[in-house]
VEXTIDO-121018 format. One line per field, with one value per residue (C-alpha): residue number from 1; residue in three letters; x, y, z. Coordinates in Angstrom, 3 decimals, always signed. Example, Ala and Ser with C-alpha at 12.3 -4.5 7.8 and 13.67 -1.06 7.14 Angstrom:
residues 2
k: [1/2]
r: [ALA/SER]
px: [+12.300/+13.670]
py: [-4.500/-1.060]
pz: [+7.800/+7.140]
end
This chain:
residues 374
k: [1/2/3/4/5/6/7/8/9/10/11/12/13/14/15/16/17/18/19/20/21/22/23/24/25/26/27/28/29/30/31/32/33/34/35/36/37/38/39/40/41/42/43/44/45/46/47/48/49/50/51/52/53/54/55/56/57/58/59/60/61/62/63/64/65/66/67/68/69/70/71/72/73/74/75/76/77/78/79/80/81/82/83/84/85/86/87/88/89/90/91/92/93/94/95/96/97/98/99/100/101/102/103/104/105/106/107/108/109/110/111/112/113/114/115/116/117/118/119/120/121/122/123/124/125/126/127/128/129/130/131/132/133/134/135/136/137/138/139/140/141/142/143/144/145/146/147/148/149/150/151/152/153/154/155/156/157/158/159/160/161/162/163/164/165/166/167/168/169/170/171/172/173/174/175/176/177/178/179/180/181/182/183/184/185/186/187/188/189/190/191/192/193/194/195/196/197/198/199/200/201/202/203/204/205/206/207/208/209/210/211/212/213/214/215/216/217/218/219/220/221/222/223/224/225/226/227/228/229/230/231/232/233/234/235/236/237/238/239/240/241/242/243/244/245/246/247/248/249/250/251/252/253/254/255/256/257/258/259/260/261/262/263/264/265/266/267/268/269/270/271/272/273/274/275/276/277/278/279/280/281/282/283/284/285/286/287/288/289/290/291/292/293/294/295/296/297/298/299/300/301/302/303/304/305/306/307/308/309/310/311/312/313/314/315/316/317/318/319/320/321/322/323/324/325/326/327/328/329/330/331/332/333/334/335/336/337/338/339/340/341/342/343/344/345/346/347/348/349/350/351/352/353/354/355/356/357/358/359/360/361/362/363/364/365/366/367/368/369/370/371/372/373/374]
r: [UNK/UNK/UNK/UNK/UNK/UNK/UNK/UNK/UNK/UNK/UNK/UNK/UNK/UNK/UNK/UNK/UNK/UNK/UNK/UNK/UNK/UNK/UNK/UNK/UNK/UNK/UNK/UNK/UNK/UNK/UNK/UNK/UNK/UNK/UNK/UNK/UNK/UNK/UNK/UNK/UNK/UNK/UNK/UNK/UNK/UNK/UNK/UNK/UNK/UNK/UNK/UNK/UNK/UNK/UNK/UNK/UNK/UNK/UNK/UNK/UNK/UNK/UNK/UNK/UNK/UNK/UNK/UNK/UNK/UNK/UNK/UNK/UNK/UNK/UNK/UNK/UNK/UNK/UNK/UNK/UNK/UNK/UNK/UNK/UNK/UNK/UNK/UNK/UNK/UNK/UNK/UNK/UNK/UNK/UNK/UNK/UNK/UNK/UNK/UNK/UNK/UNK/UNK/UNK/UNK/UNK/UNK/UNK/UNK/UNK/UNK/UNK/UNK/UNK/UNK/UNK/UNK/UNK/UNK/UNK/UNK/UNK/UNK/UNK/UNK/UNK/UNK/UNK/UNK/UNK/UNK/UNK/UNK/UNK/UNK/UNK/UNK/UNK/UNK/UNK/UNK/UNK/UNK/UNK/UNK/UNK/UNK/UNK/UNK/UNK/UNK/UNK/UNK/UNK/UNK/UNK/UNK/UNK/UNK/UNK/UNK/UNK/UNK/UNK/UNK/UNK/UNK/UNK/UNK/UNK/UNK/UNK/UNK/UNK/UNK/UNK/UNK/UNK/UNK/UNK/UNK/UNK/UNK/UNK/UNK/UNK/UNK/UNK/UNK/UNK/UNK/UNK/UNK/UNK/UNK/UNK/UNK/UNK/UNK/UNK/UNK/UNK/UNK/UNK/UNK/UNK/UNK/UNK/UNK/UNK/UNK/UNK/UNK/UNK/UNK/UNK/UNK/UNK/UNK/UNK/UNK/UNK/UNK/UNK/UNK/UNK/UNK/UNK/UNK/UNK/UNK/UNK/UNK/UNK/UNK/UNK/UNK/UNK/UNK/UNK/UNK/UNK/UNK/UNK/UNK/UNK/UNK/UNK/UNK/UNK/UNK/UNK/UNK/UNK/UNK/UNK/UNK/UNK/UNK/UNK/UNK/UNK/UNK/UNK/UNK/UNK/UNK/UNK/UNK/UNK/UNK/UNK/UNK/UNK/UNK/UNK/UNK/UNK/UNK/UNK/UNK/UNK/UNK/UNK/UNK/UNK/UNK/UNK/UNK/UNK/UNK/UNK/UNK/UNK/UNK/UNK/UNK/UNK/UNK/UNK/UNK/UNK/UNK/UNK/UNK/UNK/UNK/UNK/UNK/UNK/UNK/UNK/UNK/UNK/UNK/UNK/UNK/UNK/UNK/UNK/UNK/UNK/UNK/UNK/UNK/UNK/UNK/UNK/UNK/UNK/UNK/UNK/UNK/UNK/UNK/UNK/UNK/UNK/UNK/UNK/UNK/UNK/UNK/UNK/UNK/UNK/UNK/UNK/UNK/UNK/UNK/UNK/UNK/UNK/UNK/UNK/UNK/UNK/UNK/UNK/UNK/UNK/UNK/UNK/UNK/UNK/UNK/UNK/UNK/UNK/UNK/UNK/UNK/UNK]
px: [+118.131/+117.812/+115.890/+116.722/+114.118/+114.306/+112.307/+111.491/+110.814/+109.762/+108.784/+105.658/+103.085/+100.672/+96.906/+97.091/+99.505/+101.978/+103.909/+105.987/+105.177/+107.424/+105.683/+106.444/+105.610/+107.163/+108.802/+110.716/+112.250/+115.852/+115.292/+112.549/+111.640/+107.962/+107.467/+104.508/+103.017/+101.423/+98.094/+97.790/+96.366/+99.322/+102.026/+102.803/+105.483/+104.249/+102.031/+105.506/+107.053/+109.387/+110.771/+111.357/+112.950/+115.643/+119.206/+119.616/+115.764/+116.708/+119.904/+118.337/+115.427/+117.274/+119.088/+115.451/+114.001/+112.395/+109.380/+109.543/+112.942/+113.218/+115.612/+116.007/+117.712/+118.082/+117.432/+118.450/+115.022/+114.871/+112.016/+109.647/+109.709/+109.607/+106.515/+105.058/+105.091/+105.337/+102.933/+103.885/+102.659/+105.089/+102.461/+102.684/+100.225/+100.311/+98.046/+95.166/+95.673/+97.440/+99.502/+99.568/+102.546/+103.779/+106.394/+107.183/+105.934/+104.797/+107.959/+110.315/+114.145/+115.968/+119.525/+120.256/+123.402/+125.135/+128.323/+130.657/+128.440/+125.828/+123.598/+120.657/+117.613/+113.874/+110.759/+107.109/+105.487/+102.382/+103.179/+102.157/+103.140/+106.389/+105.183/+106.346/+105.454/+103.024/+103.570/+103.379/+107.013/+107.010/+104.547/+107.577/+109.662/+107.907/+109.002/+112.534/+115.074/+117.257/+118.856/+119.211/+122.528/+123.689/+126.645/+128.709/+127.414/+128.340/+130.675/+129.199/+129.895/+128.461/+125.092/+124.452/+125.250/+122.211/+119.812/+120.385/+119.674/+116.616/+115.620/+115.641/+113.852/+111.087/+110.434/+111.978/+113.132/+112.341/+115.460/+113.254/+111.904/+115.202/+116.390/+113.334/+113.396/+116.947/+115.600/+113.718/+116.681/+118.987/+119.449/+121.538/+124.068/+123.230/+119.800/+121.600/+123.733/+120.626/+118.630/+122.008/+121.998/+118.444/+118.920/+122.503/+121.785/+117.986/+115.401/+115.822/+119.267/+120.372/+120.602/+123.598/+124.782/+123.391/+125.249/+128.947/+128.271/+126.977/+129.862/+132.570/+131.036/+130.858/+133.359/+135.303/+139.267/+140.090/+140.345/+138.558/+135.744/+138.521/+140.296/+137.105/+135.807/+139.331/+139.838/+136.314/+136.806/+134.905/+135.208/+131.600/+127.845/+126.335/+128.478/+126.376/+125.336/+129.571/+129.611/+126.791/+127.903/+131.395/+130.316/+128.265/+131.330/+133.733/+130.668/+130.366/+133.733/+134.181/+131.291/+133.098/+134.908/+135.800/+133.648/+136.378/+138.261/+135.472/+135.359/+138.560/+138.249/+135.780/+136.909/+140.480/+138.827/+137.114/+139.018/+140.881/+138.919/+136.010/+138.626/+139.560/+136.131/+135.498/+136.256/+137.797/+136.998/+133.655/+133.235/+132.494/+129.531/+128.601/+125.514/+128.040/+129.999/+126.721/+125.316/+129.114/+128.194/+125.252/+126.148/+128.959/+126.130/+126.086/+129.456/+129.820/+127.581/+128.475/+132.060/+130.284/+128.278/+131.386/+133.616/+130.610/+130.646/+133.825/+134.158/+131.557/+133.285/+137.196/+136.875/+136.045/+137.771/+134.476/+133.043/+132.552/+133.064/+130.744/+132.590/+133.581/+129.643/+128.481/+130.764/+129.150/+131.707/+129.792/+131.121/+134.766/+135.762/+138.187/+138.317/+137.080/+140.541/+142.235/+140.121/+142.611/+139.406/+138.981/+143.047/+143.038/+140.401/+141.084/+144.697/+143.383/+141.175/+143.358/+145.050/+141.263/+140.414/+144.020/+143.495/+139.874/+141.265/+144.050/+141.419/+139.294/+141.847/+143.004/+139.262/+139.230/+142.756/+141.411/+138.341/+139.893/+142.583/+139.803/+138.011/+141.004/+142.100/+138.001]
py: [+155.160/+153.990/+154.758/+154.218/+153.293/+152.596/+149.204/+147.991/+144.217/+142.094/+139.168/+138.114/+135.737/+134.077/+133.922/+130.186/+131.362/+128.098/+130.060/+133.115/+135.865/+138.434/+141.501/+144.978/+147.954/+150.806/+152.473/+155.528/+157.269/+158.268/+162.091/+162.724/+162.856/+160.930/+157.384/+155.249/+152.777/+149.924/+148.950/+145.112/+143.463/+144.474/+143.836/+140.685/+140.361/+137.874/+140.604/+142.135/+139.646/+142.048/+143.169/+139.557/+138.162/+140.458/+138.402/+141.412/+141.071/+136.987/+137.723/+139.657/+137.383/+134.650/+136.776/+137.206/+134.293/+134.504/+136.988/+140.039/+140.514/+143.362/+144.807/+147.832/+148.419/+150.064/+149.389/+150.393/+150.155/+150.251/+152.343/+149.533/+148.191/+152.181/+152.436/+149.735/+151.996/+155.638/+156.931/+159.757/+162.154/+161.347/+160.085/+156.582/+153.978/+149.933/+147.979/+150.737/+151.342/+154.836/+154.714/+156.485/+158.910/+160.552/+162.213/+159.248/+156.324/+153.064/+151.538/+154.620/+155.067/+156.676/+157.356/+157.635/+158.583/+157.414/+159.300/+159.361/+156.213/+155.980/+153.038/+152.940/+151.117/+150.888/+151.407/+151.401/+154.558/+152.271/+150.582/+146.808/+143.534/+141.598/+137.972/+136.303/+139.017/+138.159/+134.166/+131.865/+131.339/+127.961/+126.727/+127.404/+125.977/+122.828/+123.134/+124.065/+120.386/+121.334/+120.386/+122.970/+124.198/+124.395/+125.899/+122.716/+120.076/+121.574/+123.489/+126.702/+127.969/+124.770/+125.222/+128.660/+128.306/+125.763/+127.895/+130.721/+128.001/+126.943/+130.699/+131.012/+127.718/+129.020/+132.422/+134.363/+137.400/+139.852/+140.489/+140.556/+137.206/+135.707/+136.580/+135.245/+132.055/+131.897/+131.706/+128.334/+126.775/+127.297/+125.389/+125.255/+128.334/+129.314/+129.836/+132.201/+133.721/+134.593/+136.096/+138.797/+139.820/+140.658/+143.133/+144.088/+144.673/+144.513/+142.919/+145.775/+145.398/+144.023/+140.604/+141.162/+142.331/+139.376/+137.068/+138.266/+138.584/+134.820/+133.465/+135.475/+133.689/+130.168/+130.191/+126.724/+127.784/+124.149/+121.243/+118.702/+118.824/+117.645/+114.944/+113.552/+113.056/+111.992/+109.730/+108.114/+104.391/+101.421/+98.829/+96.968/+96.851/+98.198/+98.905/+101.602/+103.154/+103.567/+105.022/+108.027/+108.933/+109.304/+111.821/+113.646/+114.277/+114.876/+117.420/+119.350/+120.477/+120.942/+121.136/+121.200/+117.984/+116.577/+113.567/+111.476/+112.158/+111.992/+108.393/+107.915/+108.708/+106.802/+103.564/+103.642/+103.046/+99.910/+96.505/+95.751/+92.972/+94.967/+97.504/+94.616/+93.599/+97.557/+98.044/+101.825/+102.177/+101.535/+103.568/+107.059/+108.501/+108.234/+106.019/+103.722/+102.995/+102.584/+100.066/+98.364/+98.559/+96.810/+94.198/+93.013/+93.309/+90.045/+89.219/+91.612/+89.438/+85.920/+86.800/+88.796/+85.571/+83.514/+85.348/+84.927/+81.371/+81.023/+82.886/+81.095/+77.974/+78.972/+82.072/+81.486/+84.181/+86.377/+84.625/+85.770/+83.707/+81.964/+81.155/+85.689/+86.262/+83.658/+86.216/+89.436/+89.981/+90.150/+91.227/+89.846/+88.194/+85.295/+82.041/+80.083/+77.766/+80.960/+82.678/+84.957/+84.899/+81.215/+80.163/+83.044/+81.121/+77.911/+78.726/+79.945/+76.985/+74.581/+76.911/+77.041/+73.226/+72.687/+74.895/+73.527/+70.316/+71.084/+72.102/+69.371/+67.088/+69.108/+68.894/+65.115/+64.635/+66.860/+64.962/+61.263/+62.957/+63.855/+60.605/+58.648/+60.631/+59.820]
pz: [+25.467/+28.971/+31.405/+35.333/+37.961/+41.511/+42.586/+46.008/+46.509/+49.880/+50.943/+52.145/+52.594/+50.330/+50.297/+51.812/+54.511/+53.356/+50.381/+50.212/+47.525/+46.036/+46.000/+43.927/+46.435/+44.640/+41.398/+41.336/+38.580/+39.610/+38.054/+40.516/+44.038/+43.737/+44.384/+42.444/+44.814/+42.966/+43.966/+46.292/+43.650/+40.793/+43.334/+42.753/+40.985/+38.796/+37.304/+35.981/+33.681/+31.968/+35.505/+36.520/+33.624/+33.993/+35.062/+37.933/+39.229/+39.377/+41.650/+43.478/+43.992/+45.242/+47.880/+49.453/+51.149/+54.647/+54.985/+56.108/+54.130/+51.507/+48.819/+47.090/+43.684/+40.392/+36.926/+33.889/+31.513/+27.583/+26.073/+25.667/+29.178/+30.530/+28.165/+30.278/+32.880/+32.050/+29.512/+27.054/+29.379/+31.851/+34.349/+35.571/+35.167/+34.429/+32.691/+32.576/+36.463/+37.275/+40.521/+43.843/+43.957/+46.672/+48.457/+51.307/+50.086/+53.162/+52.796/+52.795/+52.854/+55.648/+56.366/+60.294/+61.271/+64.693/+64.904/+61.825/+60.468/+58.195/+57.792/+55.195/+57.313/+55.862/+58.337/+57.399/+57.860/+59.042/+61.962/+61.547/+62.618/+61.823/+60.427/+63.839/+66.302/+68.905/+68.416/+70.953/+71.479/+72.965/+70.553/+67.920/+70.225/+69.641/+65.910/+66.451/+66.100/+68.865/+72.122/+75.627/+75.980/+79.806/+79.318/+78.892/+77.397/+74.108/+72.050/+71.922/+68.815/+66.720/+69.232/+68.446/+64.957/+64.682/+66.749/+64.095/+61.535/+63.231/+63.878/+59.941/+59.639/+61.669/+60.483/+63.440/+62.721/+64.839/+67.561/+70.475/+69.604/+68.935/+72.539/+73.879/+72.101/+73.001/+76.735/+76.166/+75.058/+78.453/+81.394/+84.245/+84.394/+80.887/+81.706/+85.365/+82.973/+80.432/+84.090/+84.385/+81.085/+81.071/+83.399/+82.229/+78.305/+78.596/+76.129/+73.741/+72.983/+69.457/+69.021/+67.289/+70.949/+72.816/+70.412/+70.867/+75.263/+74.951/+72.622/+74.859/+77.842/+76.946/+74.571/+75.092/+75.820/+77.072/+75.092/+77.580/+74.315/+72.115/+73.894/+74.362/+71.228/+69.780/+72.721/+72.430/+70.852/+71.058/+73.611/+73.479/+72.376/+69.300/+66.093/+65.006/+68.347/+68.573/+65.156/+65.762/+69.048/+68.096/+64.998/+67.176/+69.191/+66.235/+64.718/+68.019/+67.942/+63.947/+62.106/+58.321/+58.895/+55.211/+55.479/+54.439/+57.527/+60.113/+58.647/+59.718/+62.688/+63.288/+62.168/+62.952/+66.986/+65.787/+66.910/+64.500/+63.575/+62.538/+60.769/+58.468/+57.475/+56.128/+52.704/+52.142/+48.668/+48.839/+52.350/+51.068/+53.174/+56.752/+55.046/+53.483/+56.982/+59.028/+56.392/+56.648/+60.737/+60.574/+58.442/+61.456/+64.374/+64.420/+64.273/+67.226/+69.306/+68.536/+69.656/+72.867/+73.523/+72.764/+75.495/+78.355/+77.660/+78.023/+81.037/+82.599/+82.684/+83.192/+84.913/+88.883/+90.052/+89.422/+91.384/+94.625/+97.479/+99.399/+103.013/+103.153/+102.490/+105.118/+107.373/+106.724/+103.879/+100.520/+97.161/+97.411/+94.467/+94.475/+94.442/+98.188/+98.043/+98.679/+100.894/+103.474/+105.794/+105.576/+106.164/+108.849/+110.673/+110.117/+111.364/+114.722/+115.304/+116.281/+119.230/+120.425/+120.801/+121.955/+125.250/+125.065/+125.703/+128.283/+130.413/+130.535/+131.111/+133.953/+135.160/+134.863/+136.999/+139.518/+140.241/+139.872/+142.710/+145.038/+144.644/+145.412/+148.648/+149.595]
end
């Protein structure tokens, strides 16, 4: 017949401070109100290979990762694995070693009630430190892969949806911390906006609260992210520089693009040139197509080179003409032949040495009259 036990499990840290443990803090019988707490050194929960072999002990496992995390559950024992644990006096000991009970164990279960709700939370009777509390914060922030958000230069829900990812990455767990990390990673208005809300919701506030305020604020209602990133296309330089910023743009406003399709996209603003050399079938990964990229580089630049060459030699019109910047007039591009400033001038010349000349002839008449009536 079986037996059923409450277990409590968490997650902490190993002796080298690099690997997480899964440690065994307490047994309860379901019939009684006492709970067994397992000495440190028979908490690991290596110690308890019956307990961990079990399928429900596995799923439950693997729903525990970051430290700090915890889970409580029940198990239906056979005989031999209760023996284990509960002698035939009813008192319980493992291996040799008989355990603490008591009435509210470290880790003890609460219900607190807010209005018609009930929520089941676990708090440690002994106040100590959560694994990331009292960290330098911007010494993590040195570990975390990720750009500042000002509030526009991208779509907010793909942002935030790394900094939670990050957050897990780097063992913050603690709600406090998360908001203050969050801090370090604004600029601009986002960073004004973050200065209200301080005093608005205040530090203390969930961070469950902090996250729906910032994702109603900066939540993109336009599509000026959209038609630029579907708009983007090549028109010159590197192949593969073309090819990563336009996925970063595509990824920024859907991050579950079927890969498939984001190739697509990506190609179909090629020249069609390029398009041609790709071959589909063999395109499957975003790996595939920049390997494809690199391979026409240099076709990319022989045809660049090609075109300045060219241009060089037939194309005078960019060119800009020497008689407007002997004027004053730099920077005007066309061809001198059919320089406006040159025909306007050249046009009004003539007038000039005509009336030039009419009176210096008049001159010379007037002094050959006067000499003759001398």
């Amino acid at each position: 017949m079986t037996e059923q036990f409450r277990f409590y499990v968490t997650v902490e840290e190993s002796t080298d401070k690099k690997t997480n443990v899964y440690r065994l803090k307490w047994l309860k019988p379901v019939n009684t109100e006492l709970y067994y707490e397992l000495p440190a050194e028979l908490q690991n929960l290596s110690n308890h290979p019956e307990i961990s072999a079990i399928q429900k002990v596995k799923t439950v496992l693997s729903s525990i990762k970051t430290r700090g995390s915890y889970r409580t559950f029940t198990l239906s024992l056979p005989p031999e694995i209760v023996a284990l644990y509960i002698d035939d006096d009813r008192d319980a000991v493992y291996k040799g070693v008989y355990l603490q009970a008591t009435m509210a164990p470290q880790y003890e279960i609460k219900t607190a009630k807010k209005g018609t709700e009930e929520d089941r939370q676990t708090t440690k009777k002994e106040a100590t430190p959560e694994p990331t509390s009292r960290k330098n914060l911007k010494k993590i922030r040195e570990d975390f892969v990720l750009d500042n958000f000002d509030g526009k230069n991208f779509v907010i829900t793909s942002w935030f949806q790394m900094f939670e990812k990050e957050c897990a990455r780097c063992q913050i767990t603690s709600d406090e911390d998360k908001i203050l990390i969050l801090r370090l990673f604004l600029d601009g208005i986002a960073k004004d906006w973050f200065s209200s809300k301080v005093v608005t919701i205040g530090l203390d506030a969930e961070f469950q609260t902090w996250k729906k305020i910032f994702l109603d604020s900066f939540r993109e209602i336009g599509w000026r992210k959209n038609r630029e990133a579907y708009s983007f296309r090549y028109i010159g330089g590197s192949l593969v520089d073309y090819a990563l910023r336009k996925e970063n743009l595509l990824v920024n406003i859907r991050n579950n693009f079927p890969v498939d399709i984001l190739i697509d996209l990506i190609v179909t603003d090629l020249p069609i040139m390029i398009q041609d050399r790709i071959e589909k079938t063999k395109t499957t990964s975003m790996e595939d197509l920049l390997t494809e990229l690199r391979k026409l580089e240099n076709l990319v630049q022989r045809r660049k080179t090609f075109s300045h060459v060219n241009a060089s030699k037939n194309g005078t019109e960019r060119k800009p003409c020497s008689y407007c910047e002997k004027k004053g007039f730099p920077e005007r591009f066309h061809p001198e032949a059919l320089c406006r400033l040159r025909q306007k001038e050249q046009t009004e010349q003539p007038k000039n040495i005509k009336t030039a000349n009419n009176v210096a002839v008049q001159d010379e008449l007037n002094e050959t009259i006067t000499d003759q009536k001398n």
